[in-house]
C-alpha positions, -999 to +999 in steps of 0.1 A: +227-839+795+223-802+801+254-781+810+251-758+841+245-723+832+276-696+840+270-670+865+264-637+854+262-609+875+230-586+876+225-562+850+242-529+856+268-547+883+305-554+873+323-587+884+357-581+898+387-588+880+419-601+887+440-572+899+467-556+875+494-541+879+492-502+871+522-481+861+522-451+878+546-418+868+578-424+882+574-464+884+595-475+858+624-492+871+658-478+870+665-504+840+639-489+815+657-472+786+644-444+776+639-438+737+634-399+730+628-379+699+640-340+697+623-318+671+642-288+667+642-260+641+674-255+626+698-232+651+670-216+668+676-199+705+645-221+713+657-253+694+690-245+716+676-243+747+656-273+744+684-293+734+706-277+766+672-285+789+665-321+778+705-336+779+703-320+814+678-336+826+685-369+807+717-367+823+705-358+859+676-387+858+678-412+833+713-420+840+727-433+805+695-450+804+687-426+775+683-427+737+679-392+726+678-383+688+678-348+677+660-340+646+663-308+626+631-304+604+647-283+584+668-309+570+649-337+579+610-324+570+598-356+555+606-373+598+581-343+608+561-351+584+550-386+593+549-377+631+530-348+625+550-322+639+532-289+641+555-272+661+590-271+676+607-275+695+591-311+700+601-338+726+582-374+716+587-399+744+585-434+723+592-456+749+587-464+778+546-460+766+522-448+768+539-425+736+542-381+748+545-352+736+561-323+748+562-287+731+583-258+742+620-250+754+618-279+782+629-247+805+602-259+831+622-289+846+592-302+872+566-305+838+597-325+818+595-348+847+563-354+847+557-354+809+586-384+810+565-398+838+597-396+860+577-380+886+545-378+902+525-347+900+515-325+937 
C-alpha cells in the first residue's frame, strides 16, 4: 500500500510557520533579573564614571532586579582574559540574552537603555 506523498511547497516559496513570539527591546517583564558584568581598569576617572553611570541606571530601571559585578582587570586579568576584553571600561549584559556588550563611560544614558534592551530605539 503506498503512502500519500507530503505537500511541499513550490520551489523558491516558503510555507508559513506557526507564529513565535518575538522579544522586542524593552519587552522583558518587570520579573527578569538582570545579570551584568562591569569591566573596569583599576581607579580610573573612566572606570569611575562608568561604575557611577551603570548603578544609576540599574537603580532607576531595573529596580533591584539587578546583578551587577564589578571586575577590576587589574586584579582580576585572567576574567578578561576568557571574555576577551579589549577594552574598558566594559559592560557584558549576560542575561536576559541575547549576551551585549557595551564600551565606554555609560555617560550616554538613552544608548545604556537600549544596549540593556530596556528601550526601544526612535
Amino acid at each position: 500500500m503506498k503512502k500519500p506523498r507530503k505537500k511541499t511547497a513550490a520551489a523558491g516559496k516558503r510555507t508559513p510557520r506557526s507564529p513565535r513570539k518575538m522579544e522586542q527591546p524593552g519587552s522583558h517583564s518587570l520579573q527578569t533579573k538582570y545579570v551584568l558584568r562591569l569591566y573596569i581598569n583599576g581607579s580610573t576617572l573612566k572606570s569611575k564614571l562608568a561604575v557611577e553611570n551603570i548603578k544609576q541606571v540599574c537603580e532607576q530601571h531595573l529596580n533591584g532586579r539587578y546583578d551587577l559585578e564589578i571586575i577590576d582587570i587589574c586584579r582580576h586579568a585572567n576574567l578578561a582574559r576568557d571574555e576577551q576584553i579589549v577594552a574598558v571600561p566594559t559592560l557584558i549584559k549576560r542575561l536576559p540574552r541575547p549576551l551585549r556588550r557595551l564600551i565606554g563611560d555609560l555617560s550616554d544614558q538613552n544608548k545604556v537603555l537600549f544596549g540593556l534592551d530596556l528601550k526601544i530605539r526612535e
